[in-house]
C-alpha positions as CSV (number, residue, x, y, z in Angstrom):
1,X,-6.4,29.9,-40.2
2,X,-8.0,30.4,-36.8
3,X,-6.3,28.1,-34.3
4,X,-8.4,26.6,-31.1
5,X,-6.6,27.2,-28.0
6,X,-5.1,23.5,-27.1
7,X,-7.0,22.0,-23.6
8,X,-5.1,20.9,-20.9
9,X,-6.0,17.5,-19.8
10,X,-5.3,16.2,-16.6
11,X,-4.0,12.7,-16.7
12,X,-5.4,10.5,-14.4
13,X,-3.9,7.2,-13.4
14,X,-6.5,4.4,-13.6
15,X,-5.6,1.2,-11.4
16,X,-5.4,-2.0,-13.8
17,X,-6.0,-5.3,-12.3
18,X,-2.8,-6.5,-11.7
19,X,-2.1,-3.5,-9.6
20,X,-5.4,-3.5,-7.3
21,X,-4.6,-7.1,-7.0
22,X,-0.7,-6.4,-5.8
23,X,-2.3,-4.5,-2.9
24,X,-3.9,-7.4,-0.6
25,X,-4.9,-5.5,2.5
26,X,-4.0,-2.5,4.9
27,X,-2.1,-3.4,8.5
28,X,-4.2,-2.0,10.8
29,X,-2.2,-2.2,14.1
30,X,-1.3,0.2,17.0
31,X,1.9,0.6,16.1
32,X,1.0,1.2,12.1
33,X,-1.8,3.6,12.9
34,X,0.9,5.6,15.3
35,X,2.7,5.8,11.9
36,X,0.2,7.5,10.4
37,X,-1.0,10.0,12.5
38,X,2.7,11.2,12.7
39,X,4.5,10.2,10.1
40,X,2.1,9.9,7.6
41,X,2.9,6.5,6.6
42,X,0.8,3.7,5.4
43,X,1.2,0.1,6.2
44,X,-0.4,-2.6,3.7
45,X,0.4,-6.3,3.1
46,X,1.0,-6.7,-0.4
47,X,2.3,-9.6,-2.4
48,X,5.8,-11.3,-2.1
49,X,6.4,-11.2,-5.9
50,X,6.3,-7.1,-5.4
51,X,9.3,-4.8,-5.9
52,X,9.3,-1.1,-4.5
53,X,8.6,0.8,-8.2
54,X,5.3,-1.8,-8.5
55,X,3.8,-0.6,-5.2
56,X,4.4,3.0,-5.5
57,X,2.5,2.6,-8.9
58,X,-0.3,1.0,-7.5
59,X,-0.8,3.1,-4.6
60,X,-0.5,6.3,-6.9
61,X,-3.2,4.6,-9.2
62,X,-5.4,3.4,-6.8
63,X,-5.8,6.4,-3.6
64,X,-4.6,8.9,-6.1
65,X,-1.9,10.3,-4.1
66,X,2.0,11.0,-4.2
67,X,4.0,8.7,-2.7
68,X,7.7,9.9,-1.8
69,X,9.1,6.9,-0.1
70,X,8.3,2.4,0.2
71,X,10.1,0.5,2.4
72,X,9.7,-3.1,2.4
73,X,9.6,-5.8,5.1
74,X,9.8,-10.1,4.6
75,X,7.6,-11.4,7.7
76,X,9.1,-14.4,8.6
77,X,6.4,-17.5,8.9
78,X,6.4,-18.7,12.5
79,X,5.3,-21.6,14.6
80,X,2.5,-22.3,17.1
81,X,1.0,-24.9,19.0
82,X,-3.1,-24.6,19.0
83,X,-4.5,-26.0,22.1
84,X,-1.2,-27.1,23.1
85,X,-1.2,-30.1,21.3
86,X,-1.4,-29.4,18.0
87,X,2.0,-27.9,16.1
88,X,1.5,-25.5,13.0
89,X,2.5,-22.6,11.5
90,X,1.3,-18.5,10.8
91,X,2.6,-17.8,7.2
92,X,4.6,-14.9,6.4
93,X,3.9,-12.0,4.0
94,X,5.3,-9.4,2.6
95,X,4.9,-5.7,4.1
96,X,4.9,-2.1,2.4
97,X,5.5,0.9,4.5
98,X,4.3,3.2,2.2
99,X,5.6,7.2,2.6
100,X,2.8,9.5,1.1
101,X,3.7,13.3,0.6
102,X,2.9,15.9,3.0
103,X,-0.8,17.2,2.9
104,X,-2.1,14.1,1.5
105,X,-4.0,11.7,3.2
106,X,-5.8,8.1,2.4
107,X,-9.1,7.7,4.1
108,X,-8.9,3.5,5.0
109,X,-11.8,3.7,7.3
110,X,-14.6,4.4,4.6
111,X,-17.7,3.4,5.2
């Protein structure tokens, strides 16, 4: 009996819904964009019912890259006054700093 020399496949992590859906936008501020130019370190507001092992998974699955460290962040909701008159609030959110492995990169300006 001949025997076919066994193929290799790559596994490739496909996002599911509940994991593109964990991910609600990237921060794009000065201070986050500092971040990752140097630190290569991604910022993105995800949702308050996520834990650290769910957003390294959905990262992973969705940019297809490595991630070696999340820290997480509770922004507080705060209060304003629009116009000066009117009291309200900013609510708070959840934030993911997201450590990805050296050499890697995720594009977020895409066009």
């Amino acid at each position: 009996m001949a025997r076919k020399a066994a193929k290799k496949e790559v596994a490739v992590k496909r996002a599911t819904i509940e994991q593109l859906s964990l991910l609600i936008a990237p921060v794009i501020t000065e201070k986050s964009m500092l971040l990752m130019q140097e630190e290569n370190k991604l910022t993105f507001k995800v949702r308050k019912t996520a834990n650290k092992e769910a957003i390294k998974d959905a990262i992973e699955a969705v940019y297809n890259v490595e991630v070696t460290a999340v820290k997480t962040i509770n922004v507080l909701s705060k209060a304003k006054k629009r116009g000066g008159k009117y009291a309200g609030t900013v609510p708070g959110f959840k934030k993911a700093i997201v450590t990805i492995k050296e050499g890697q990169a995720i594009d977020l300006f895409k066009e």
